[in-house]
N, C-alpha and C positions, 0 to 999 in steps of 0.2 A: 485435619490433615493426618491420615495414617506416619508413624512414623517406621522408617527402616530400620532393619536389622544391623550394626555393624558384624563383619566378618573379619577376625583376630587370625591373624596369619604369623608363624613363626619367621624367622629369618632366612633364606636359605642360600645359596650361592647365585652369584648372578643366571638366567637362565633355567635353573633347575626349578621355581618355583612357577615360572611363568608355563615352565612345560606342563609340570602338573596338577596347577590350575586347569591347562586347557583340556586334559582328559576327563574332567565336570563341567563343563560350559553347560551343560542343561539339568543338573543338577543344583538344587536347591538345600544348602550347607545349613545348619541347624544346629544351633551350641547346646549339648542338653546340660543341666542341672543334675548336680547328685541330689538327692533326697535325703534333708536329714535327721536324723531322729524329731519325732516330735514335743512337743512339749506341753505340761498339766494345763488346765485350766485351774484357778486358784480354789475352786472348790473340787474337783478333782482330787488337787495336791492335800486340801484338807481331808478327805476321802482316804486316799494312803496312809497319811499321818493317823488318821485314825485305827486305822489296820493296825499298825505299827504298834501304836498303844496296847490293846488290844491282844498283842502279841499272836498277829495272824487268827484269832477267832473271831471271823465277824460274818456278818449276813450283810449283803451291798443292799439297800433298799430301792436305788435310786429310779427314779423313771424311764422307760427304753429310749436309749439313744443319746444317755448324758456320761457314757463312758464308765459303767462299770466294770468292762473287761481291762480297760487300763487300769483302774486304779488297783486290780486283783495283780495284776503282771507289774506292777510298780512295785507292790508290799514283795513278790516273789524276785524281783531285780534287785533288790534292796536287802536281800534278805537269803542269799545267796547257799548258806551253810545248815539256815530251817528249814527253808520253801520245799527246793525240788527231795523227790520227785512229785511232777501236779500231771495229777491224770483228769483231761479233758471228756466229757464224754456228750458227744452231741449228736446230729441226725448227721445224717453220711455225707450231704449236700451243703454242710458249713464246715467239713475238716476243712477246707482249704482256706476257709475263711480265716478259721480258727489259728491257722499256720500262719498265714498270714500278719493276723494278730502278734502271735508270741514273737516272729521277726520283726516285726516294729517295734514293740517295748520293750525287750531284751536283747540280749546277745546268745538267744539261744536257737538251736537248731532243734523244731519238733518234729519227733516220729511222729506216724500217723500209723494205725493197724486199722486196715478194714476188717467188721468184724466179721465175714463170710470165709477170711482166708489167716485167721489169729494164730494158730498152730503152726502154720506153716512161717510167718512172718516173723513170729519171738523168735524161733531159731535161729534167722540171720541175723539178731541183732549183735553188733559189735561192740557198742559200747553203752552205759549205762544211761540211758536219754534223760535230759532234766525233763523235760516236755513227755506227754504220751497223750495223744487222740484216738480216743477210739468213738468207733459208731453203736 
């Protein structure tokens, strides 16, 4: 048996809520989730830890797909005053990916330069980006 959604309605004055309820009668109300940081898997976090040691000189060995781009943006979250600046440099059709990436394991905002239009792009830069992708 499917089960249904409940729908969390605040309090509102008598009347005022039922009015505007009825301007969704055919709208279907949807509570979304924030997203929240994620978190290592234990060998991951041993992955970091060993960056750490290391002190940021390592080569990630690990097999595609078992998170070595976290565990590189973990040691750089962790590591706030050595890391940046980290220049990214991939094919032009995973910047976004890539962006993507450093805003889930950190709290950093990454520029991106395409490299067709470079000259042009440093010049409006405003401030000094932890992050830098380029193609």
């Amino acid at each position: 048996m499917p089960r249904k959604n409940k729908i969390k309605t605040t309090k509102l004055k008598r009347g005022v809520k039922k009015e505007f309820l009825s301007n969704f009668e055919n709208e279907k109300i949807v509570k979304v989730k924030t997203k929240s940081k994620p978190k290592l898997y234990p060998y991951q976090r041993e992955g970091a830890n060993r960056i750490d040691d290391l002190e940021g000189i390592a080569l990630i060995g690990d097999e595609m797909g078992l998170g070595k781009s976290c565990q590189a943006l973990t040691f750089c979250r962790r590591n706030p005053d050595t890391a940046p600046p980290i220049v990214i440099v991939c094919p032009a059709f995973l910047c976004n990916n890539w962006a993507n990436e450093v805003r889930l394991w950190t709290n950093w905002e990454p520029f991106i330069i395409d490299s067709n239009n470079i000259q042009k792009i440093a010049g409006t830069m405003t401030r000094k980006p932890e992050v830098v992708i380029i193609n």
